[in-house]
C-alpha positions as CSV (number, residue, x, y, z in Angstrom):
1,X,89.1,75.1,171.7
2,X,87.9,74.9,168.1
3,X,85.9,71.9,167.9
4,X,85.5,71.5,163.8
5,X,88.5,72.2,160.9
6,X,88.6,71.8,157.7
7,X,92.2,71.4,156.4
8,X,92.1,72.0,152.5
9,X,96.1,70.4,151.1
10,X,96.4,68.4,148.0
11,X,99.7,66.9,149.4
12,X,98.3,63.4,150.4
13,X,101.7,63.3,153.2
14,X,101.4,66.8,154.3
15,X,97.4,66.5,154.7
16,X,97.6,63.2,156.3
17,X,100.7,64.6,158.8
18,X,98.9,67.8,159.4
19,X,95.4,65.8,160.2
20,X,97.2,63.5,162.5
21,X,98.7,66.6,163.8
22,X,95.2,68.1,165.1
23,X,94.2,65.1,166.2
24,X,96.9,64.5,168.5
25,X,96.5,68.1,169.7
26,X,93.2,69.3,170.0
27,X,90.1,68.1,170.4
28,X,88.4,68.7,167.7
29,X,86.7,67.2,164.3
30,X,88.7,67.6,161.6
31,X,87.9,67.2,157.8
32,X,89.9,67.6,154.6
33,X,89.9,67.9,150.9
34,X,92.6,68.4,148.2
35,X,90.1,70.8,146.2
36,X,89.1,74.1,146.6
37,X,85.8,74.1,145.2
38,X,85.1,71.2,147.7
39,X,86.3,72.9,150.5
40,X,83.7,75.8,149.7
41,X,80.5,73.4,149.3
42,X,81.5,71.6,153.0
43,X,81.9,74.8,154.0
44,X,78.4,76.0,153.0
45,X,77.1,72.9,153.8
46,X,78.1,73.1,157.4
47,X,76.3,76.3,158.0
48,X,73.5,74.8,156.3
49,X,73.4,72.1,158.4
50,X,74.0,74.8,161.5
51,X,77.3,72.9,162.3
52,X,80.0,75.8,160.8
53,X,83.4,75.4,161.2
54,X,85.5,77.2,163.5
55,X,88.4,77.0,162.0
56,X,89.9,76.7,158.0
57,X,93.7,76.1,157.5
58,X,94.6,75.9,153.6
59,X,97.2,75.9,151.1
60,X,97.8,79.0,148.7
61,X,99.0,77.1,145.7
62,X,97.1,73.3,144.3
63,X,98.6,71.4,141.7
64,X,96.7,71.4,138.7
65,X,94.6,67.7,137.7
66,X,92.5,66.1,135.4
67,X,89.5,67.2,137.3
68,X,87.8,70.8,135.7
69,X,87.9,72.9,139.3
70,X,86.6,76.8,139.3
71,X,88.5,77.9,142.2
72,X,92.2,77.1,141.2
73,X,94.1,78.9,144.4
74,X,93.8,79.9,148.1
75,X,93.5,83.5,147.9
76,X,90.4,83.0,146.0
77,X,89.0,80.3,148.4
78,X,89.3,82.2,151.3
79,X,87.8,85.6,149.7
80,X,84.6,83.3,148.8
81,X,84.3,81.7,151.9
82,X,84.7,85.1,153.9
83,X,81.8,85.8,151.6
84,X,80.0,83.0,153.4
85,X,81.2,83.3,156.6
86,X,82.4,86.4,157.5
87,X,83.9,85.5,161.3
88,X,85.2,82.2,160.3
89,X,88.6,81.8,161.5
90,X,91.2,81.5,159.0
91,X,95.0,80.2,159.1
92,X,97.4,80.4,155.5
93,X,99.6,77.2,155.5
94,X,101.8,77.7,152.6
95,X,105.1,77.9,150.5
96,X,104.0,80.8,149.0
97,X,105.8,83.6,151.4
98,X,106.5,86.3,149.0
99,X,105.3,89.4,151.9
100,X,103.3,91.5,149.4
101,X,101.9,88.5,148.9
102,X,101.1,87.6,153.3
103,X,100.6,91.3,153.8
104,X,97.6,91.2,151.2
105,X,96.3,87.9,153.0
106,X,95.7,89.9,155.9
107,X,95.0,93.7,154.6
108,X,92.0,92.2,151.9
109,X,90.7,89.1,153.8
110,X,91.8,89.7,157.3
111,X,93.3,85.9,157.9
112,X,94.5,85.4,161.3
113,X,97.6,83.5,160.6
114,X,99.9,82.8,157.9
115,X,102.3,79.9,158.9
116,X,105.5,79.3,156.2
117,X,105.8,75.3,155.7
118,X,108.8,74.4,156.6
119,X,111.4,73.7,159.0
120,X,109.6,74.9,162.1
121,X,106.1,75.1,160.6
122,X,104.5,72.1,162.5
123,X,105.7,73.8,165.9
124,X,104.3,77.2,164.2
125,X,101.0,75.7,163.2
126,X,100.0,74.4,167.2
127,X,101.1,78.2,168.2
128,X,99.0,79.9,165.8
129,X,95.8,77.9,166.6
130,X,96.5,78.5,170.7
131,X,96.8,82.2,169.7
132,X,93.9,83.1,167.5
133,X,91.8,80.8,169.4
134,X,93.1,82.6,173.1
135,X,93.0,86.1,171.5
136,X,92.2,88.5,169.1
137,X,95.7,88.5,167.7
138,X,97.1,87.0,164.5
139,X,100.0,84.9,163.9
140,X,103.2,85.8,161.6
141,X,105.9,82.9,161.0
142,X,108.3,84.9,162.4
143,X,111.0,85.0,159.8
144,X,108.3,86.4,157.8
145,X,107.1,89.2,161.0
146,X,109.9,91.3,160.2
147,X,109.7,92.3,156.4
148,X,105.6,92.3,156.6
149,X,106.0,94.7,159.1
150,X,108.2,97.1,156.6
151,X,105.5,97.8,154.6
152,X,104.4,100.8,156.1
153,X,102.7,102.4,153.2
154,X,100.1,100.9,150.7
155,X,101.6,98.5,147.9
156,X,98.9,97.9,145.4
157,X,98.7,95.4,142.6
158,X,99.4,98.4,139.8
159,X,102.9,98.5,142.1
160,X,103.2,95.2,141.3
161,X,102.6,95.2,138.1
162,X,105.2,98.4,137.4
163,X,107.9,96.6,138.7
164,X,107.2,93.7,136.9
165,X,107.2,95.6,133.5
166,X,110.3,97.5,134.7
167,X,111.9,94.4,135.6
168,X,111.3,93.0,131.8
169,X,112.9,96.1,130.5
170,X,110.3,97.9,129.5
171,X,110.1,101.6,129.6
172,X,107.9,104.7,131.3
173,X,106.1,105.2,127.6
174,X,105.3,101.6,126.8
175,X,104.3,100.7,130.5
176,X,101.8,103.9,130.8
177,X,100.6,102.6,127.1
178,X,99.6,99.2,129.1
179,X,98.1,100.6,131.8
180,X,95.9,103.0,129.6
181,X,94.6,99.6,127.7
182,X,93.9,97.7,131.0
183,X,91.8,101.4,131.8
184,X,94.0,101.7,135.2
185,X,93.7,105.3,136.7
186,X,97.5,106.0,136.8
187,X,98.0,105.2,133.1
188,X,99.6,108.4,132.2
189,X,103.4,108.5,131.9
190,X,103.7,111.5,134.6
191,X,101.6,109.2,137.0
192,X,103.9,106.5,136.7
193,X,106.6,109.1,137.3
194,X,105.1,109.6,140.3
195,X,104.6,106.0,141.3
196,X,108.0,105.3,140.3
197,X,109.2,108.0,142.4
198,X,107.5,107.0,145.5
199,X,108.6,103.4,145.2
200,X,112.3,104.8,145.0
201,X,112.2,106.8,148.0
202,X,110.3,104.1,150.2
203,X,112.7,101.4,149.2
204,X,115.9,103.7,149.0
205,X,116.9,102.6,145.6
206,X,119.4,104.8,143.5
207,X,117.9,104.3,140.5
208,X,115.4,101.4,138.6
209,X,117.6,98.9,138.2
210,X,118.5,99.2,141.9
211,X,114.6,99.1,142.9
212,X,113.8,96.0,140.8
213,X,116.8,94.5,142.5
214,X,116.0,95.5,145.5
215,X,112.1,94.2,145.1
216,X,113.1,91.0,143.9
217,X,115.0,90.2,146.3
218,X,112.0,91.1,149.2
219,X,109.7,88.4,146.7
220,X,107.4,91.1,145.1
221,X,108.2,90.5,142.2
């Protein structure tokens, strides 16, 4: 079983039920911080020290404080400590559910779980530690499995960010004129035609307004 975690939750109650949690269940050392930027020195310091973790559970989201931090959110934790240790094990432990949102945890940074706090989400947490420690599987919450599993073709970020504008009210011409600022590739207005098009058909919307409804509702956007 994994012998060191490092927990990283600002909650003081969830971090302290979550500790007592793996300590009650597994033998194991297990450390915490509320900070990100924290997290990533123990981290390095641990395989300095040739005593790496085996296992990282964190939070997506941290409250902001007085105290100047660099790494304000989970995503970017865990893309700068895959950086530093590629095959370290990694479980989400989060609010933050939206599946574009999951299905990019696991697509960019290959995690190996992503548990939804809540209800059920102690129970979950034990099952996806057995599992990715057992096998070579990852763990889902499953009233999250199904709709991750719907995406069966690529959703990018300039997705995203279409249906945000559209969902503001803002037309083909003015969107395409944003793109070509940010320098995107598909900044012309017959390439968000395109995109627009392809969104319809994979979501089965009538028309825009149906698709934005349709997306919102899914947490996309």
């Amino acid at each position: 079983m994994f012998r060191k975690i490092l927990l990283v939750e600002d909650i003081d109650s969830i971090s302290y039920g979550v500790t007592a949690l793996l300590q009650r269940n597994f033998d194991a050392e297990v450390r915490s911080t509320k900070y990100c930027d924290e997290a990533l020195l123990k981290v390095k310091k641990a395989i300095f020290e040739k005593q790496p973790f085996d296992l990282v559970i964190t939070d997506l989201s941290f409250q902001e404080t007085h105290r100047e931090t660099k790494i304000t959110t989970g995503e970017e934790l865990i893309g700068l400590i895959k950086k530093e240790q590629p095959r370290l094990k990694i479980i989400a432990y989060s609010v933050d559910d939206k599946p574009h949102k999951v299905k990019l945890l696991f697509d960019t940074y290959k995690i190996n779980g992503f548990v939804a706090k809540g209800r059920d989400s102690i129970t979950q947490l034990i099952e996806a530690i057995d599992l990715i420690y057992h096998t070579a599987e990852v763990f889902i919450s499953p009233q999250l499995a199904g709709s991750i599993k719907e995406f069966s073709i690529e959703i990018d970020d300039d997705d995203i960010e279409l249906l945000r504008c559209l969902s503001i009210g803002m037309t083909q011409s003015e969107i395409s004129e944003i793109f070509r600022i940010q320098h995107k590739k598909t900044s012309s207005t017959s390439s968000i035609e395109k995109r627009l098009n392809k969104l319809k058909a994979y979501f089965k919307a009538n028309n825009t307004i149906h698709l934005v409804a349709i997306t919102k509702d899914m947490g996309l956007i």
